[in-house]
ZAFIKE-545736 format. One record per residue (C-alpha): chain; residue in three letters; x, y, z. Coordinates in Angstrom, 1 decimal. Example, Ala and Ser with C-alpha at 12.3 -4.5 7.8 and 13.67 -1.06 7.14 Angstrom:
{kette:A; rest:ALA; east:12.3; north:-4.5; up:7.8};
{kette:A; rest:SER; east:13.7; north:-1.1; up:7.1};
end
This chain:
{kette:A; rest:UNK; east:71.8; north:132.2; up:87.2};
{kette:A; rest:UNK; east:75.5; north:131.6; up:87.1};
{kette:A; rest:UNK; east:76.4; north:127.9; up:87.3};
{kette:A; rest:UNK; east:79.7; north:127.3; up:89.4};
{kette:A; rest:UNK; east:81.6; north:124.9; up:88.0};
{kette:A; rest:UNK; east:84.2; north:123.0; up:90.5};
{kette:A; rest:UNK; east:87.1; north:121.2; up:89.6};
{kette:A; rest:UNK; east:87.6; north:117.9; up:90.9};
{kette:A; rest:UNK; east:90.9; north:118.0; up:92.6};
{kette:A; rest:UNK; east:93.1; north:115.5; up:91.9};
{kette:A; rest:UNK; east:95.5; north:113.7; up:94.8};
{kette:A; rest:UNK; east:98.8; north:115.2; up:93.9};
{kette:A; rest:UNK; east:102.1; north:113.8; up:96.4};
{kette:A; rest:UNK; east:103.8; north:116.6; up:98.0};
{kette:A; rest:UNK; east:107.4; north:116.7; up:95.8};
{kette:A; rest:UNK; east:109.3; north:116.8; up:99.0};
{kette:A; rest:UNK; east:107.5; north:113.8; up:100.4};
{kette:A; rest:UNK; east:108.2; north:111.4; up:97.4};
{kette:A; rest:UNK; east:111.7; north:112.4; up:97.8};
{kette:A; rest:UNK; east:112.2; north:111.5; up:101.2};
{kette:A; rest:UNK; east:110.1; north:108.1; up:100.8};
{kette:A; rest:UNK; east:112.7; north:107.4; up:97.6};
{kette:A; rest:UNK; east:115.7; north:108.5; up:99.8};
{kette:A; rest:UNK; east:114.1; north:106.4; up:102.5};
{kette:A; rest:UNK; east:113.7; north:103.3; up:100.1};
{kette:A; rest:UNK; east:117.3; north:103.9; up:98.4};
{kette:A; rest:UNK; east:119.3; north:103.9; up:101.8};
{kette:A; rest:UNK; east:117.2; north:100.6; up:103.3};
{kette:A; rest:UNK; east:118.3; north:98.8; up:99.7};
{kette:A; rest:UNK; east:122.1; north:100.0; up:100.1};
{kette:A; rest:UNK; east:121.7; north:98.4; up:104.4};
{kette:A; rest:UNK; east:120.0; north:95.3; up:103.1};
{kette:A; rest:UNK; east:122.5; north:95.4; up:100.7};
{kette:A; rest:UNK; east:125.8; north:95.5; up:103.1};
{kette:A; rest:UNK; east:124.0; north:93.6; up:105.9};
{kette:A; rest:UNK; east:124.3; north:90.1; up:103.1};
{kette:A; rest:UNK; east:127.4; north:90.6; up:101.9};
{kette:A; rest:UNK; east:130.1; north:88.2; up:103.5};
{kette:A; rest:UNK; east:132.4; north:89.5; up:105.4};
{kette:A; rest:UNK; east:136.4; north:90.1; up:104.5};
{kette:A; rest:UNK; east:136.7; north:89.4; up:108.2};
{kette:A; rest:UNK; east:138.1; north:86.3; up:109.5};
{kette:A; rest:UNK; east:138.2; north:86.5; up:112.7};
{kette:A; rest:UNK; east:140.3; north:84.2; up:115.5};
{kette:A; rest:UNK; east:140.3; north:83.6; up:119.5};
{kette:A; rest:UNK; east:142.6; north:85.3; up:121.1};
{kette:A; rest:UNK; east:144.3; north:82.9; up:123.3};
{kette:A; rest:UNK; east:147.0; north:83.9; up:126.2};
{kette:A; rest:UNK; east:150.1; north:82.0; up:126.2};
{kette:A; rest:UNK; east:151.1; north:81.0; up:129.6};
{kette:A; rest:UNK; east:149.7; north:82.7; up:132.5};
{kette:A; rest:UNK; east:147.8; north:86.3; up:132.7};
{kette:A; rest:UNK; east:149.7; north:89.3; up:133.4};
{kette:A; rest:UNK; east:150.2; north:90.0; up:136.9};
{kette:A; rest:UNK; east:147.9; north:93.0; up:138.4};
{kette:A; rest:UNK; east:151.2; north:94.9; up:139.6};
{kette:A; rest:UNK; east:152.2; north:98.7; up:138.8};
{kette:A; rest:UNK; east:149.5; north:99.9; up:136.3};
{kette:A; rest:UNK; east:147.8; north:97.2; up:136.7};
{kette:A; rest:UNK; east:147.1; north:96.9; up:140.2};
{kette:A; rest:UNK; east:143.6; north:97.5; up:142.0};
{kette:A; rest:UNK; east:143.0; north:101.0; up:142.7};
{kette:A; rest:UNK; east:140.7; north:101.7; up:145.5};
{kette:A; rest:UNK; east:141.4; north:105.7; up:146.3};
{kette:A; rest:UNK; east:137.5; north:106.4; up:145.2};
{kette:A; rest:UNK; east:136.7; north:104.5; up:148.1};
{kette:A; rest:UNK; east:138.3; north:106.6; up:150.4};
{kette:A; rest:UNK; east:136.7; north:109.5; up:149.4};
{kette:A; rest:UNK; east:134.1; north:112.1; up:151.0};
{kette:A; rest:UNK; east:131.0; north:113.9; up:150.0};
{kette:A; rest:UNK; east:130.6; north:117.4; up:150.4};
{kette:A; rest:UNK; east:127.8; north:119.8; up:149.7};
{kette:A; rest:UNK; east:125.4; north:117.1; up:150.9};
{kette:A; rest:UNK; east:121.9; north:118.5; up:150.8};
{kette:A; rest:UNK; east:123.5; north:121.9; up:149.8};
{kette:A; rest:UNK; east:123.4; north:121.8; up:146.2};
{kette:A; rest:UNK; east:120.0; north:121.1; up:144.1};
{kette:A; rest:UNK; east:121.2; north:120.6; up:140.9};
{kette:A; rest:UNK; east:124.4; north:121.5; up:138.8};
{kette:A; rest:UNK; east:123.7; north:124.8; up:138.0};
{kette:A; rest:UNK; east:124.0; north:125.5; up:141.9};
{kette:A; rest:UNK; east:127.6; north:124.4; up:142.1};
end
C-alpha cells in the first residue's frame, strides 16, 4: 500500500489583494490627513454696497421658453427615433 501524503495548505493573500487593501489604507491616511489640516482659506461675506443691480438688458427675465410648442407629441418613443 502506498500512503498519500497531503500537504496542509497554508492561507497565502492573493499579492494583488494585499496591494489594493495597502493602496486602499495609504489613500484613506493621505484624506484623513487633508481633511484636519486648517485651512489657508479665510473666507469673508460678500456684502453689496448700495442697492442690487437692476434686472435690465442681460439681466432681464427671459420668458421665450414659455412661449414655446411641442412637436412630435406621441410620435417619437425615445431618442433614437428622432
Amino acid at each position: 500500500t502506498c500512503a498519500i501524503q497531503q500537504e496542509e495548505e497554508t492561507p497565502t493573500q492573493n499579492p494583488t489583494m494585499f496591494s489594493r487593501r495597502t493602496l486602499f489604507v495609504a489613500l484613506l491616511a493621505v484624506a484623513v490627513g487633508v481633511y484636519l489640516l486648517p485651512s489657508p482659506i479665510d473666507p469673508k461675506p460678500h456684502v453689496l454696497k448700495g442697492p442690487p443691480p437692476a434686472l435690465e438688458g442681460p439681466l432681464a427675465v427671459n420668458t421665450r421658453l414659455q412661449r414655446g410648442r411641442r412637436l412630435f407629441t406621441g410620435k417619437l418613443h425615445g431618442p433614437e427615433s428622432f
